[in-house]
N, C-alpha and C positions, 0 to 999 in steps of 0.2 A: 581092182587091186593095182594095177598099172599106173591111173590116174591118182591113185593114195601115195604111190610109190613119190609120183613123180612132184606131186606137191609137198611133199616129205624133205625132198631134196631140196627141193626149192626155197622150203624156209631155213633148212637148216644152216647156220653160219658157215661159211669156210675160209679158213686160213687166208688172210693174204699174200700174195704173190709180189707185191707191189717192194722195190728196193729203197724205196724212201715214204716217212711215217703220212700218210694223208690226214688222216686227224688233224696232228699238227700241221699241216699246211693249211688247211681248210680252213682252222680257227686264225691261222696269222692272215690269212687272203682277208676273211670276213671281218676281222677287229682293224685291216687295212681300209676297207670297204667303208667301213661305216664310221672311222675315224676322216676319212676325207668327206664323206656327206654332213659330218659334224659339225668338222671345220671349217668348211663353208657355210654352213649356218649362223655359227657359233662370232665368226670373224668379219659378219658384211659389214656391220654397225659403224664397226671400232676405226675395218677399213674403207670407210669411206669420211669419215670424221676425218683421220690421218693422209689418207695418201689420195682420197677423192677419186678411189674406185673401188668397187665393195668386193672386187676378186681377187685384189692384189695378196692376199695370204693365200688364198686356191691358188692363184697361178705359182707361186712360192713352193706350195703344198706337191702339186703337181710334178714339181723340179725335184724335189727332194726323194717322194716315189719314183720315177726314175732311176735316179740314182741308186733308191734302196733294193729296185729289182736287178739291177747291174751289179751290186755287192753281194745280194743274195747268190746270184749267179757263179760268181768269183768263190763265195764261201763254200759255197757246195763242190766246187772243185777244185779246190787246195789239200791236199790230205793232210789226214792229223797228224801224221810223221811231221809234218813242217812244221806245225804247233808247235808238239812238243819235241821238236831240236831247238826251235827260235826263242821259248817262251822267256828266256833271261834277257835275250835283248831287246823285244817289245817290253816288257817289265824297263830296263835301262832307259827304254827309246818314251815312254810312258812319263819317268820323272822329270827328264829333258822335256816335253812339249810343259809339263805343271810348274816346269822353272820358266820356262819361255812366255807362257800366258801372265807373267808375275810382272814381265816388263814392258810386254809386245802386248798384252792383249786390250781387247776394246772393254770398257767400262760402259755396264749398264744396270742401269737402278743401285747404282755404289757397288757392284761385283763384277771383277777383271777374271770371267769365266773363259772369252772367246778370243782367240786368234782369226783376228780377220784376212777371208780368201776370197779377196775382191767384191761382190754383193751379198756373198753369204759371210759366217763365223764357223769355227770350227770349236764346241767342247771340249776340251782336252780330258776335264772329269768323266764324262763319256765312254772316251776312248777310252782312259786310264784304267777306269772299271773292268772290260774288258780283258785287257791284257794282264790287272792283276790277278785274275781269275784264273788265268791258263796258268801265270806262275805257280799259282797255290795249289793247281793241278797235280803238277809239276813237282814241287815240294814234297806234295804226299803220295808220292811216286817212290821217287828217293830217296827220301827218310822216311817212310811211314814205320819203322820199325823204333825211331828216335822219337817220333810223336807219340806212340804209345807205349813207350817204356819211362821216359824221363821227360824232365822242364824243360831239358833245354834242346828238345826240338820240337816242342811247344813252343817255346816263348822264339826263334829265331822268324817263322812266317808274322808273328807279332810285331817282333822290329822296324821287317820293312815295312809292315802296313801302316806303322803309327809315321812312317818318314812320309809316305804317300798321304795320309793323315795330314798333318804338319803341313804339307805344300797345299792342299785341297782347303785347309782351314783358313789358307792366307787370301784366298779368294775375295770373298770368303764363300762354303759351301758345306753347311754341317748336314744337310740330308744325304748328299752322296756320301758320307763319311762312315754314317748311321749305316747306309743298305751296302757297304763293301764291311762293313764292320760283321752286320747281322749273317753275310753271307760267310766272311771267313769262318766264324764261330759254329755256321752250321758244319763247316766241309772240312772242320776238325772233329768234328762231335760224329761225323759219320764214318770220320775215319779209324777213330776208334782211341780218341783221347782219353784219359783219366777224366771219370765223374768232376774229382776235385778241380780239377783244371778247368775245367769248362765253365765250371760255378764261378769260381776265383774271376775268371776272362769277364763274366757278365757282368757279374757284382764291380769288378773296375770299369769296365763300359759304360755302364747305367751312371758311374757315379763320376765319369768325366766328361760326361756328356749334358748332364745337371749343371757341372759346375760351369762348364762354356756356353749354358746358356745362364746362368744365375750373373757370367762378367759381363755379358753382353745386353744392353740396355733391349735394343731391337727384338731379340731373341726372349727377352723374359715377358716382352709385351705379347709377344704371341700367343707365348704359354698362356698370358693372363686373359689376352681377347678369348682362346680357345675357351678356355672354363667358364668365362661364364661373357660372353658377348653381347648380352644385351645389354649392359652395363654401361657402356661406351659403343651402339650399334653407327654410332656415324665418325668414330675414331680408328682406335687400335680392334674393335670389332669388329666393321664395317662391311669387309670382306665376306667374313662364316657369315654374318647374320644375310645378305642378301646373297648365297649361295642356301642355307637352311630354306630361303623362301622360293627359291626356286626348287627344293624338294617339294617343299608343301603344296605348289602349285600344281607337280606333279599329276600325283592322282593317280588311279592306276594305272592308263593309256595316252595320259600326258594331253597337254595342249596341240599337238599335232606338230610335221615336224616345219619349224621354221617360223613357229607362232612364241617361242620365248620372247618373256616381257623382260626378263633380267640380264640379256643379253644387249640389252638396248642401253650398254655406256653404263647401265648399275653395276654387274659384277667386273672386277677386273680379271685381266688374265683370262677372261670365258672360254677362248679356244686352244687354252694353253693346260694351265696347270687345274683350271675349275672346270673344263669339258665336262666330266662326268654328270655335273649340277644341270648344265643344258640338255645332260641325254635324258636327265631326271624330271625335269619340266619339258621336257619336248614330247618323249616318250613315256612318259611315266614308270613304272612299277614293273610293268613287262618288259619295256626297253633295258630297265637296269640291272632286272634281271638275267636277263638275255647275254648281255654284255660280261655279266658275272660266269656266267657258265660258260663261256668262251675262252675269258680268263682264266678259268678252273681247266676248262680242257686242255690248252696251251700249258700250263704249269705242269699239270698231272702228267702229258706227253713226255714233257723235261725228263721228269724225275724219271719215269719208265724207261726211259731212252738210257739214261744213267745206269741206272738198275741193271738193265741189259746188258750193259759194255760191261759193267764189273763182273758179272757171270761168264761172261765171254775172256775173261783176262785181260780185259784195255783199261786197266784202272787209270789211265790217265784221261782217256775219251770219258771214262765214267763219272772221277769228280770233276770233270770241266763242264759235261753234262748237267750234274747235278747241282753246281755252283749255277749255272743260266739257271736252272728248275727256281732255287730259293731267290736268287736276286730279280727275275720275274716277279714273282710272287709277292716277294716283302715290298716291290715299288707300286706292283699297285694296290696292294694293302692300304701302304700310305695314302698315297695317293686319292683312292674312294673313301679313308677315313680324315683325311683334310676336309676332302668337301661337305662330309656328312657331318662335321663336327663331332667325331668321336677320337682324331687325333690333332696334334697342332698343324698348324700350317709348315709344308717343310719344300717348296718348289720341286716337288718331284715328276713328272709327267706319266703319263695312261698310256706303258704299253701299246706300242702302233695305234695308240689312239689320237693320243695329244699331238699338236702342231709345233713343230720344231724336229731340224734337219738333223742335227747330232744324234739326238736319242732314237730317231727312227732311222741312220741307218746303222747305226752302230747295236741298236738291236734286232736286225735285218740283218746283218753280219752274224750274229749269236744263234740265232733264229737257224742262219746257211749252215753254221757249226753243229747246230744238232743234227739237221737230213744227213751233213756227212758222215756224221758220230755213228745213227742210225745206221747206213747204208753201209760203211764200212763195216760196223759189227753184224749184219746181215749176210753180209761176204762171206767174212770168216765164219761162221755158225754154218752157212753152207758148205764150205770145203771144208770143213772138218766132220760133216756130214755123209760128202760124199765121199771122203777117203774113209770112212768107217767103212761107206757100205759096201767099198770095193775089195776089201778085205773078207 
């Protein structure tokens, strides 16, 4: 009976103890993990053609982890009180760097995206994303009573986004526009906006988002490669169709890792924005799998973490929370449905997947924001637990 007792105990779950989410940790260490095994794979080819050493993006990659554990570090110990006192002036400090990058920044593949910081660039659309997040936090903090009552505290987090809009579009950069768009509209819709309102927001969305690619020659070729790419597989298709072939090659357990044939100078972008295609032909079925329930864990963390603060009464830690949960989520949505050919191509990158310094650490920074989000609302749920019990 002792020995039933004691295996009893032993399977049964218990509570964690732990002050910050391990889930989520675990899943960003591992999609960290296996995005730098990736992109060393993914990046010998291209850099040894270019720079005539095949580790010159690993050692780049290298620098930039660093960094992102140094910011993560930082995130985790700023508290959100500084958030949300500051949120207006990083919001402010936000449109200043997308005015800055309009005149200063470096031009690459015809888009004036980067402020250059010596041998690296700095995103600005990146950061901006960010700090417009905390804003809108912030908004439905303050006015959440204006948002759900009338327009016009609906439509005032709309104005600025479409000004942050405006500057992101002169890049040009219509995918970040789309995932700060997708994410506002969620973090009104959870805050408890009018049905109509929210329909009305989409229905104008969808349909100015049509129309800037219908002006845009570049832009309507995409669409058009997307649909149907074999049509033109060595033009405006070229890209999805030898990404599609690197699925196909796939298989269920892949070519092994580091044996991609599409990586060799046929797909562009391989360790960048089409990573995913190589984790598809390297590892096949299970690898992509894998990588998907990571990303599912990581998002699912988000929103829970959200969920939590606003039960706790931090509704700012909550929608800030749960604005990271959907802008996770909606990029790399995009993201694995570019490569799969089930949406257009829209240069978004794979979550601590993809190679590139901005988006990993400015999502290492988001990433810091939710352990503290966590940890903080863990605090408080304990002191107010134990002044209960000492009553």
């Amino acid at each position: 009976m002792i020995a039933l007792a004691q295996l009893k105990e032993t399977l049964t779950p218990k509570a964690s103890n732990s002050l910050f989410d391990v889930p989520l940790m675990y899943a960003m260490l591992m999609l960290i993990g296996v995005g730098f095994v990736m992109v060393t794979s993914a990046s010998m080819p291209v850099a040894e053609r270019l720079f005539d050493n095949p580790y010159h993006f690993t050692i780049r990659h290298t620098i930039f982890l660093v960094g992102s554990f140094i910011l993560f570090w930082f995130a985790t110990s700023v508290p959100m009180s500084w958030w949300k006192r500051s949120n207006p002036y990083l919001l402010l400090f936000g449109l200043v760097l997308l005015v800055v990058v309009l005149f200063i920044g470096r031009e690459v593949n015809g888009a004036k995206r980067w402020i250059p910081l010596g041998p690296f660039g700095l995103q600005v659309a990146e950061a901006s994303k960010l700090y417009f997040f905390s804003y809108i936090a912030g908004y439905l903090v303050r006015k959440r009573d204006e948002v759900q009552e009338n327009i016009k505290g609906f439509a005032k987090p709309i104005m600025v986004f479409a000004v942050y809009a405006f500057l992101i579009l002169m890049q040009p950069d219509l995918g970040t526009v789309v995932v700060m768009f997708v994410t506002t509209v969620g973090l009104l819709f959870l805050a408890g906006a009018k049905l109509w309102q929210f329909f009305a927001l989409m229905l104008t969305g969808v349909s100015l988002v049509v129309l800037l690619i219908i002006v845009e020659p570049y832009r309507m070729a995409r669409v058009v490669g997307f649909l149907e790419p074999w049509e033109d597989p060595f033009g405006k298709g070229y890209q999805l169709v030898q990404s599609l072939m690197a699925y196909g090659q796939g298989g269920w357990f892949g070519q092994g890792l580091g044996n991609s044939i599409q990586k060799l100078q046929y797909l562009p972008e391989a360790h960048n924005d089409f990573i995913f295609a190589v984790i598809a032909e390297e590892l096949g079925f299970v690898g992509v799998f894998s990588i998907i329930l990571l990303l599912g864990c990581l998002v699912s963390r988000a929103l829970l973490i959200g969920q939590r603060a606003l039960k706790a009464s931090k509704e700012y830690e909550g929608y800030f929370a749960l604005g990271i949960g959907i802008w996770f989520a909606f990029q790399a949505v995009v993201n694995i449905g570019a490569s799969a050919g089930i949406l257009p191509t829209k240069g978004l990158t794979l979550p601590f997947v993809s190679y590139g310094g901005s988006s990993l650490w400015v999502m290492t920074i988001a990433a810091g924001i939710l352990q503290r989000i966590d940890f903080e609302t863990k605090m408080s749920t304990r002191q107010a637990t134990s002044r209960g019990g000492r009553r």
